[in-house]
N, C-alpha and C positions, 0 to 999 in steps of 0.2 A: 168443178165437180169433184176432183181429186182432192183435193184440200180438204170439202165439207166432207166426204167419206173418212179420211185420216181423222175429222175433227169428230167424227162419231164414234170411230173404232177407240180412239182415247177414251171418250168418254165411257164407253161400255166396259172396259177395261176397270176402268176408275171405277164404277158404279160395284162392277164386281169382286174387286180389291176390297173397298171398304165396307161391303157388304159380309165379306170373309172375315176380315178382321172384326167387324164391330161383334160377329158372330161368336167368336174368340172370347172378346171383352165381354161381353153378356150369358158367358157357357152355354151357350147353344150353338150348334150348328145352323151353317145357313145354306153358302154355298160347297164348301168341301170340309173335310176333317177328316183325319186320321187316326189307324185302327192301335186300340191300348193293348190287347191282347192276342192268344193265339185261338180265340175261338171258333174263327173263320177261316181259318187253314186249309186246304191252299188259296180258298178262294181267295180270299183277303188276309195278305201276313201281316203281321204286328211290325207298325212302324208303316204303312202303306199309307198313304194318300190319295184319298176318294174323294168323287163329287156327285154332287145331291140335288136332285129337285126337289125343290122348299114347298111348293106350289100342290106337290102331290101328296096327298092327304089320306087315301086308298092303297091299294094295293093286292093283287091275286098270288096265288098259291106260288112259290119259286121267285118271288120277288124278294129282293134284300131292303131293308128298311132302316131308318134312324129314328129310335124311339126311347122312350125313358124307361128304364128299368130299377126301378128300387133307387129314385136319386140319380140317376147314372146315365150319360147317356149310353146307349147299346147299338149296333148295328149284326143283326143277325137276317135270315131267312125266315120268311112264312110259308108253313108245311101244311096248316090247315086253317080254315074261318070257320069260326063258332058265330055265335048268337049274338054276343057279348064284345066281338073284338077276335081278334090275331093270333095264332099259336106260334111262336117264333123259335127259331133252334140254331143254333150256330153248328157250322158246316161240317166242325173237328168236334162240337159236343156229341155225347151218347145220350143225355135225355132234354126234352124240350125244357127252355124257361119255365114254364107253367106247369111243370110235372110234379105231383102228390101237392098242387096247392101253393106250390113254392112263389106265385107272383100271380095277379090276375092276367085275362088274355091282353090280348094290347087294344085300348079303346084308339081312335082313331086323334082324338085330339092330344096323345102324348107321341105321336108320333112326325118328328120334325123333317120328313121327306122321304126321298126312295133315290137309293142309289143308280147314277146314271150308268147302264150297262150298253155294250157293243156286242149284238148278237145274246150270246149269254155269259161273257166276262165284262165284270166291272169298268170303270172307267177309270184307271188308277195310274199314281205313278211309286213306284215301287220304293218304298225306306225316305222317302222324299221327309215325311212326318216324322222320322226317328230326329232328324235335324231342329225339326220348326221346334218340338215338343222341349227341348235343352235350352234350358235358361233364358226363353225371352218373354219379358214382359209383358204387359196389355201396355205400353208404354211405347215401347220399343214394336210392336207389332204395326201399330199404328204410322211410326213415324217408317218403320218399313214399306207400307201402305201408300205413302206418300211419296220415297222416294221414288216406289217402280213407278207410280205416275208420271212421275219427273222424266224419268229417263225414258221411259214411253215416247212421253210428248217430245223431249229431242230428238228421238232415234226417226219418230214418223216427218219431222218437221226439218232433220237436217237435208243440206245439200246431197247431190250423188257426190261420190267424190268423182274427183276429175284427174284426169294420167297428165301431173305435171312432174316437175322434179324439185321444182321450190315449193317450198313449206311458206303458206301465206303466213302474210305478217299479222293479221289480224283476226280472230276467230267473232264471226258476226253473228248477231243474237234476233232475229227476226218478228216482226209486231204478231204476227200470228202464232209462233211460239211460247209468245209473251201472253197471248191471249188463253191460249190452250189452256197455262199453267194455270192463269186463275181462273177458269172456269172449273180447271179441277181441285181446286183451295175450295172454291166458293161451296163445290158438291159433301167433299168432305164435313166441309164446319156446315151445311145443310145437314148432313148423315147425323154429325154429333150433338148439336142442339135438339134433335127428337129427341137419339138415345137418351140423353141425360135425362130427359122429361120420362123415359118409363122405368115407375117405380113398380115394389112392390111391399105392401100393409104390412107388418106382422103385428096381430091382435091375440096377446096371450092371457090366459087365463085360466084360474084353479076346479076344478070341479069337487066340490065338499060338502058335506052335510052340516059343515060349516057356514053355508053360503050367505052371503050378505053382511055376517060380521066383519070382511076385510074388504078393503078395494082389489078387486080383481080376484075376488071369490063367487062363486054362483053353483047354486043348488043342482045336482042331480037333474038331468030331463028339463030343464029351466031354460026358456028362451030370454034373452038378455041382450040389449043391446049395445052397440060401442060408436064412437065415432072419428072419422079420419077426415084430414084437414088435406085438399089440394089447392093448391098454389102455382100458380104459371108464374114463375121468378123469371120469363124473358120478356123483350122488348115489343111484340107483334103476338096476335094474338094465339090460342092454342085449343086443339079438339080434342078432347080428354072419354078416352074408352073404358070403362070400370067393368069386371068379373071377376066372381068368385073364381080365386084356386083352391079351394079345399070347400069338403062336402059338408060342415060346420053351418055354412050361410047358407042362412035360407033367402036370404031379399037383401038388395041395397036402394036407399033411396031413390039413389041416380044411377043410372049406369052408360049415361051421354052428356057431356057438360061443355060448354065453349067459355074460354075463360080470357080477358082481356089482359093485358099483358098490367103485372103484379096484381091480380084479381085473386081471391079468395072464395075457395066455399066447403063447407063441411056436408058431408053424406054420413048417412045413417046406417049403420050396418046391424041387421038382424042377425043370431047367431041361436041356433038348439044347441043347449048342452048337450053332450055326453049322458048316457046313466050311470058309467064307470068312473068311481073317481080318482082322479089324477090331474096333473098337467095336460095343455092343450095347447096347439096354436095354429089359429087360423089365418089364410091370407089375402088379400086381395091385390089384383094386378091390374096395373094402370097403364095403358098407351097414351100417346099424347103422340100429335098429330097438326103440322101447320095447315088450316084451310084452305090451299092455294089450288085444290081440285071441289067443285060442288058437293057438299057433304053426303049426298044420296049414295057419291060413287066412292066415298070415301065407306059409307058405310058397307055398302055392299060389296068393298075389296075385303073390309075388315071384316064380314062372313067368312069368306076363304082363307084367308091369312089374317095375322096382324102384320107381317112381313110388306103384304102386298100393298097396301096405302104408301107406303115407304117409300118403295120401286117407282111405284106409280108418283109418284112428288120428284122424284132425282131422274124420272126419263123427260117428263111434264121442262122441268127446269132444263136438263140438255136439248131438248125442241129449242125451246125458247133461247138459249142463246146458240145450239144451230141458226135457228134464222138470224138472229142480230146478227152473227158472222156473217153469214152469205148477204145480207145487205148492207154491211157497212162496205161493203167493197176492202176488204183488209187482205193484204197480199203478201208479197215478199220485200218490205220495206225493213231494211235494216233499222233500229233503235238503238242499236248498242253494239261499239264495237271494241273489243280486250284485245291491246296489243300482245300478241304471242312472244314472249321476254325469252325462250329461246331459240326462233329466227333474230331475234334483233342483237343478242349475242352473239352468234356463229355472223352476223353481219359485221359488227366490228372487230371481232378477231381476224375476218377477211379483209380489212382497211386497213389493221395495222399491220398484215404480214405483205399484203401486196401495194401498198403503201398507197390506198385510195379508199 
């Protein structure tokens, strides 16, 4: 029972690593992120590191939130609800985001969580972000990602030590440590074959009174359509979620597709022009989803979240090799054992000074 508990606290660990990170890679927050500025003074200093329920969507008056601001993400307070959405203000500002016009209220769907609080201070760890934020990669974040997995699964999976005075000769590597590790390989490259699968459209176009003498020109007020091509380029098959991200589209043809692994199909995208003429770009975003939960409860996580089908597929998979563990009977059976090269040195410098 010991073991199966180590072997879930891993994984949830795992889950929430990579969840963080993939968060990173995709510029959005998921589970934590940290503060760019000083607008939430004292509450939150610049350079803090906060954590976020992803899950929560809402929010009442004195709540601190993570939401999009003009392109950006934001993490400020909400001081009043309108009709419309959110009035938000950060703690050290003097006038709200949305004062003379400056930003609409916040609608609920650009807002990517609500900061977890204890009592009524944040849940944070202080400049921890000043660090992460200095030169490292979506590259490097990842393979960071991986290692604290690693060294997780040894730390929960090694021996107690024991009050000897010799340094064993052999440092042993355990079949359930061995196992730990690729379950959390397997969750990982689980995490990243979704992500890679969601895209997102851009569908640009001129508005002119020119319209229709050029490719990618169209009249004033003109509804026009375009079309994008999806493609599931993996192995096994894929659950593919389409919505409009801009106010441009009025309809797509599909917006639920299940695609066979290297399957093709093109959707139809309706678009209203503008009346003004200019440049335009519209976009649409695609999730992509492995079937491996009933598509009903897929659909109805992906109401709440698109996050949550996600979660919901990498806990589904740690169930399932929880149990394979607890039945395969996998214990404490050495695999692999590295002889420790300096006890076996201070061994024969002891044979040749006491001449055995």
């Amino acid at each position: 029972m010991k073991a199966f508990l180590e072997y879930f606290l891993i994984l949830a660990v795992s889950v929430f690593v990579v969840g963080s990170i993939a968060g990173a890679l995709l510029d959005r927050p998921v589970f934590m992120s940290y503060v760019y500025s000083d607008s939430m003074t004292p509450t939150l200093n610049k350079g803090d590191l906060f954590f976020i329920n992803p899950f929560s969507r809402s929010a009442d008056v004195g709540d601190i939130i993570v939401f999009n601001l003009r392109g950006s993400w934001t993490v400020h307070r909400v001081v009043a609800i309108v009709e419309n959405g959110y009035i938000t203000k950060g703690d050290n500002n003097v006038a709200t985001d949305q004062q003379e016009g400056r930003a609409d209220p916040v609608s609920k769907d650009k807002i990517a969580g609500k900061v977890l609080t204890i009592g009524d201070s944040p849940l944070k760890i202080p400049q921890l972000g000043t660090y992460l934020q200095r030169g490292l990669s979506g590259r490097t974040k990842m393979l960071l990602a991986a290692l604290m997995i690693v060294l997780g699964s040894l730390a929960f999976t090694g021996e107690a030590p024991k009050h000897r005075k010799k340094r064993p000769r052999f440092t042993r590597v355990k079949f359930k440590t061995l196992y730990l590790l690729a379950s959390a390989f397997l969750l990982i490259m689980l995490s990243a074959s979704i992500f890679v699968s969601w895209q997102v459209f851009p569908i640009e176009y001129a508005v002119t009174s020119a319209g229709g003498q050029r490719e990618g020109w169209v009249l004033p007020g003109s509804t026009f359509e375009r079309e994008i091509t999806i493609k599931n380029g993996n192995f096994y098959p894929m659950v593919y979620y389409l919505e409009p991200q801009t106010g441009g589209i009025s309809s797509l043809s599909e917006t639920q597709l299940e695609l066979g692994p290297q399957e093709e199909e093109r959707v139809k995208v309706t678009i209203n022009a503008p009346e003004e003429t200019s440049l335009f770009m519209d976009k649409v975003k695609v999730n992509a989803y492995i079937p491996v939960l009933p598509k009903s409860v897929i659909n109805w996580l992906y109401s709440i979240n698109p996050f949550a089908p996600l979660f919901a597929i990498l806990s589904e998979t740690a169930v399932f090799l929880g149990i394979l563990y607890l039945i395969s009977g996998i214990g404490d059976e050495d695999v692999l054992k590295i002889r420790n090269k300096r006890s076996s040195l201070l061994r024969q410098i002891k044979m040749e000074v006491f001449g055995r």
